[in-house]
C-alpha positions as CSV (number, residue, x, y, z in Angstrom):
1,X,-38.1,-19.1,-7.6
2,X,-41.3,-17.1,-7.7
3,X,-41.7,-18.6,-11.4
4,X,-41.3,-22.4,-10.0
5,X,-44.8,-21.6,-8.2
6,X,-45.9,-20.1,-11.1
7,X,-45.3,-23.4,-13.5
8,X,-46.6,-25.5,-10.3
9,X,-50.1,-23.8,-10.4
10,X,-50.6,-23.9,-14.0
11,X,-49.7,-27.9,-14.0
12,X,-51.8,-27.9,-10.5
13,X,-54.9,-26.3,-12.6
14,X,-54.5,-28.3,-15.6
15,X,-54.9,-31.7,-13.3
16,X,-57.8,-30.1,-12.1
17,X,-59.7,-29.1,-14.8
18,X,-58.2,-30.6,-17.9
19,X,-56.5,-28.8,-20.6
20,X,-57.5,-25.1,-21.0
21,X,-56.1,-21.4,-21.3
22,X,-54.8,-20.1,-18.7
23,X,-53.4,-16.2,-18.7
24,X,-51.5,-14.0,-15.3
25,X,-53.3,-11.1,-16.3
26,X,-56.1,-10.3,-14.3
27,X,-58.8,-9.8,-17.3
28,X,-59.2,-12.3,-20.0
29,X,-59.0,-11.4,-23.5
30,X,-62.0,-12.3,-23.9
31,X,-64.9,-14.4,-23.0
32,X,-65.0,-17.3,-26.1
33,X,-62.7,-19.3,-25.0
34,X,-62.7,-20.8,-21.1
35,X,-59.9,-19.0,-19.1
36,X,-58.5,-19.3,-16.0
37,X,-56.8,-16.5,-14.4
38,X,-53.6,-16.7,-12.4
39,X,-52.4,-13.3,-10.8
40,X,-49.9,-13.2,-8.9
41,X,-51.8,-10.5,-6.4
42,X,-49.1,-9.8,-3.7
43,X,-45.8,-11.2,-2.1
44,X,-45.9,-11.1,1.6
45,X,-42.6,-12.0,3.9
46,X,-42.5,-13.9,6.9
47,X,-40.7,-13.8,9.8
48,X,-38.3,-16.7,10.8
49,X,-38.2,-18.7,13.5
50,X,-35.0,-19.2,14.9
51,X,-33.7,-22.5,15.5
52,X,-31.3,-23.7,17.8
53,X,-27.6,-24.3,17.2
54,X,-25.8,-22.7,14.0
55,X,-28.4,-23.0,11.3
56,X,-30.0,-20.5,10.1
57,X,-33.6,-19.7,9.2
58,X,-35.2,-20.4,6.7
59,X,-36.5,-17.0,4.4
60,X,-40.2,-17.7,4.4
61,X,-42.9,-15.9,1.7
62,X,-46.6,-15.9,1.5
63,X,-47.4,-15.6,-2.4
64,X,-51.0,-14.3,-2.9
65,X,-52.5,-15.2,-5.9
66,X,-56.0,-14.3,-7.1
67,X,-57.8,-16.9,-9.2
68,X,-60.8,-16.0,-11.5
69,X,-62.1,-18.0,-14.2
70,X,-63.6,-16.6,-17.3
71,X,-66.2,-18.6,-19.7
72,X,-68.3,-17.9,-22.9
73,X,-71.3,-19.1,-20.4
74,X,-71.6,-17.4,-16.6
75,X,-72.3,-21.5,-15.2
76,X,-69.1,-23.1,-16.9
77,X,-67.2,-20.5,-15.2
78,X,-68.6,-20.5,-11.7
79,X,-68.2,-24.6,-12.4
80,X,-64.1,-24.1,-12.8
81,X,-64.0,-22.1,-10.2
82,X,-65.5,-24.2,-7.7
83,X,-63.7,-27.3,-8.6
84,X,-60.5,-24.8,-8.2
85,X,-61.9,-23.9,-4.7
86,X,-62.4,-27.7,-3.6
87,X,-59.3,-29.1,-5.2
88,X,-57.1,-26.1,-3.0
89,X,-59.2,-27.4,0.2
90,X,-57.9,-30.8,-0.3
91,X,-54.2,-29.9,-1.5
92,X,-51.6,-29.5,1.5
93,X,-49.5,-27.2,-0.4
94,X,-51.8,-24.9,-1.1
95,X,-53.9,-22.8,1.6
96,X,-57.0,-20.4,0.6
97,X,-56.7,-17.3,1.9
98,X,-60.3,-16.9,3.7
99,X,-60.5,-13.0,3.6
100,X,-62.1,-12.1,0.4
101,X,-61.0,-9.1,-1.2
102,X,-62.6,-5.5,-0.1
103,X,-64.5,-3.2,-2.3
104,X,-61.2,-1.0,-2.4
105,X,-58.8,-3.6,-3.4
106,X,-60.8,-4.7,-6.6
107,X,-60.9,-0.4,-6.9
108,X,-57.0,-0.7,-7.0
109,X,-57.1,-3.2,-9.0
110,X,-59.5,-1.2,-11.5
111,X,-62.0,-4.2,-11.8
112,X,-65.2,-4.9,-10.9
113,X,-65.9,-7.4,-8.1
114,X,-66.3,-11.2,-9.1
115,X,-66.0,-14.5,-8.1
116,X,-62.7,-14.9,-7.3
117,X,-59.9,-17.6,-5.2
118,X,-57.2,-16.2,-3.2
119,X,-54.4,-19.2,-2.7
120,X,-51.4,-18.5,-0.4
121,X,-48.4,-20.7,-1.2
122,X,-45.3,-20.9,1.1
123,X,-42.0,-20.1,-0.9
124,X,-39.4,-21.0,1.1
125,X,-35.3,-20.6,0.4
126,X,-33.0,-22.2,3.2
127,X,-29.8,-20.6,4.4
128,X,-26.3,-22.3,4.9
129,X,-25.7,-22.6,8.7
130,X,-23.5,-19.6,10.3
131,X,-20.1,-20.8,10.5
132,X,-18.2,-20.5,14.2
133,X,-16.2,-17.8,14.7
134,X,-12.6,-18.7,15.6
135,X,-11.3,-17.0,18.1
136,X,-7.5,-15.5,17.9
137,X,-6.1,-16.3,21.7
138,X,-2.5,-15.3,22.4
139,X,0.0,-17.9,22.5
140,X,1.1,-18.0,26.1
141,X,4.9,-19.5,26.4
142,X,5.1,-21.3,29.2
143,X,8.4,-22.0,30.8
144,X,10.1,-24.9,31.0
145,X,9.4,-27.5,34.2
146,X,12.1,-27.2,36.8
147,X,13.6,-30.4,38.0
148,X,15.8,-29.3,41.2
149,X,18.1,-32.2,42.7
150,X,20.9,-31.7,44.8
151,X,22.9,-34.1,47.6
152,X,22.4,-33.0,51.6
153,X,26.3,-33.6,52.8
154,X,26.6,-33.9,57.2
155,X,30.2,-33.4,58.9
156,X,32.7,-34.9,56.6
157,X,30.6,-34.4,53.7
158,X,28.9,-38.0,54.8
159,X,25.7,-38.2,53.0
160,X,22.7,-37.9,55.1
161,X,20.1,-40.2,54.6
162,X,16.3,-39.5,55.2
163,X,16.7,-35.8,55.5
164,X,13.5,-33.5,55.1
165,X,14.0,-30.9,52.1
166,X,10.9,-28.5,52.1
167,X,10.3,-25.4,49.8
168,X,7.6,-23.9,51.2
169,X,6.5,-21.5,48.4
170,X,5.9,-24.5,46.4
171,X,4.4,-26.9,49.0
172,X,6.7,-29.4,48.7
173,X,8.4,-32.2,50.6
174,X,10.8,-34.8,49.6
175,X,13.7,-37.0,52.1
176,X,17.1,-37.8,50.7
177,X,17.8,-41.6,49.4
178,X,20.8,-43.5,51.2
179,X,23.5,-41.2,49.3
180,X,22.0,-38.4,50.3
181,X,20.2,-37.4,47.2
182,X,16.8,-35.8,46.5
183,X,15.3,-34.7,43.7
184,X,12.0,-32.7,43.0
185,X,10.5,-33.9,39.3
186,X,8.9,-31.5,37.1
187,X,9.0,-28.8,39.7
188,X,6.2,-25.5,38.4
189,X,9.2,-22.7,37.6
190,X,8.8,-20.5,40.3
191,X,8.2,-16.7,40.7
192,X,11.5,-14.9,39.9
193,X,13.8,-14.1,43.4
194,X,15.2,-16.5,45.7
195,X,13.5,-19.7,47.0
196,X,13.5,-20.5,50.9
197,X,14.8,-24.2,51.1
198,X,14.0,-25.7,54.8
199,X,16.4,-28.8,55.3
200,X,15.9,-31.2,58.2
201,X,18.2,-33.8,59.7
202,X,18.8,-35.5,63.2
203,X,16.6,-33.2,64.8
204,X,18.2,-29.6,63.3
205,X,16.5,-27.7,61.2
206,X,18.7,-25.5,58.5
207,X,17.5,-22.6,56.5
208,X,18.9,-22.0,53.1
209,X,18.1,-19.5,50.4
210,X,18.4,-20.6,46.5
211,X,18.7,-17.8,44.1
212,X,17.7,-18.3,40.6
213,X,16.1,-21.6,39.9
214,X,16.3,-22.4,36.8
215,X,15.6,-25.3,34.5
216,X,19.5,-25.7,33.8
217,X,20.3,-25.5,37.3
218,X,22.8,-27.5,38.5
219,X,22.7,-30.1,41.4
220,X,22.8,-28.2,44.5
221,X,25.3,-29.4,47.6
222,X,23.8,-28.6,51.0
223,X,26.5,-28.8,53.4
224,X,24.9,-29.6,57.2
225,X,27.3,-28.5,60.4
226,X,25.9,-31.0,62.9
227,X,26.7,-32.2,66.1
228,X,29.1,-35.0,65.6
């Protein structure tokens, strides 16, 4: 990617200043010919901001380079140079680096200070957004609904009408049709042991126990010994 900047200043310089020779090292062969130097000088990283959601960051780099021109006459060079300097002022992509280089960095470089350019360009490589992590939850069997239904039989196993059956564990309340039937729909399956089953009629109150309820249970007969 770093070579895509590379081929973008060279075409960048050449609309600048017109055809001409341009080198990445940081001295030109010589000085016959006019030269335009393109180092790549260092590669700094930058830190990401994170954005919200999934996606990810973009990886961010400064790229310096350090521009010198070189010229059979001192004044043709200082004029490339300049028209460098005021075309990177008015380009967005590029940005020039306004600390000039220190005594000991030309030292490093083993050259002697000289009119120079230092662009920064942003390279920038964007990242695929972090996929969710799935989450592996047990599979919780739930049992089955209970439907309970049963008849509420009086003395002569008459069917008693509008009797009260409660289960009090469950918070429930239903009365029995003309024939003496109730039923409880879609009842939650209770906790195991036996149920308490409160059954009202005429004014008595009867207290039952149900063992087992079950979603194959069969109909229940509650058999009432009432005052006649």
């Amino acid at each position: 990617m770093i070579d895509q900047v590379d081929d973008f200043l060279r075409a960048w310089i050449k609309s600048i200043v017109g055809e001409i020779n341009i080198t990445d090292d940081l001295f030109s062969p010589d000085n016959t010919t006019p030269t335009v130097s393109l180092y790549l000088l260092q590669v700094v990283p930058r830190l990401p901001e994170q954005p919200p959601g999934r996606q990810r960051a973009p990886l961010k780099l400064t790229l310096r380079y350090l521009i010198t021109t070189h010229a059979p006459d001192t004044a043709q060079a200082h004029r490339l140079l300049g028209e460098l300097a005021f075309a990177a002022m008015d380009t967005s992509d590029l940005e020039i680096d306004l600390n000039p280089l220190s005594l000991s960095d030309w030292a490093a470089l083993q050259c002697r200070p000289q009119p120079c350019v230092v662009l920064n360009v942003l390279l920038t490589q964007e990242r695929p957004e972090v996929p969710a992590k799935s989450v592996l939850r047990p599979k919780v069997r739930q049992p089955p609904p209970v439907s309970l239904h049963g008849v509420v039989l009086g003395p002569g196993d008459v069917p008693l009408a509008g009797a009260t059956i409660e289960i009090p564990n469950l918070q429930y309340l239903t009365r029995t049709n003309n024939q003496g039937q109730f039923t409880i729909p879609a009842m939650p399956n209770p906790k195991p042991g036996p149920q308490q089953i409160i059954v009202r009629a005429r004014g008595h109150e009867t207290r039952l126990r149900l063992d087992n309820v079950t979603a194959d249970a069969a109909p229940i007969v509650i058999r009432l010994n009432l005052p006649v």
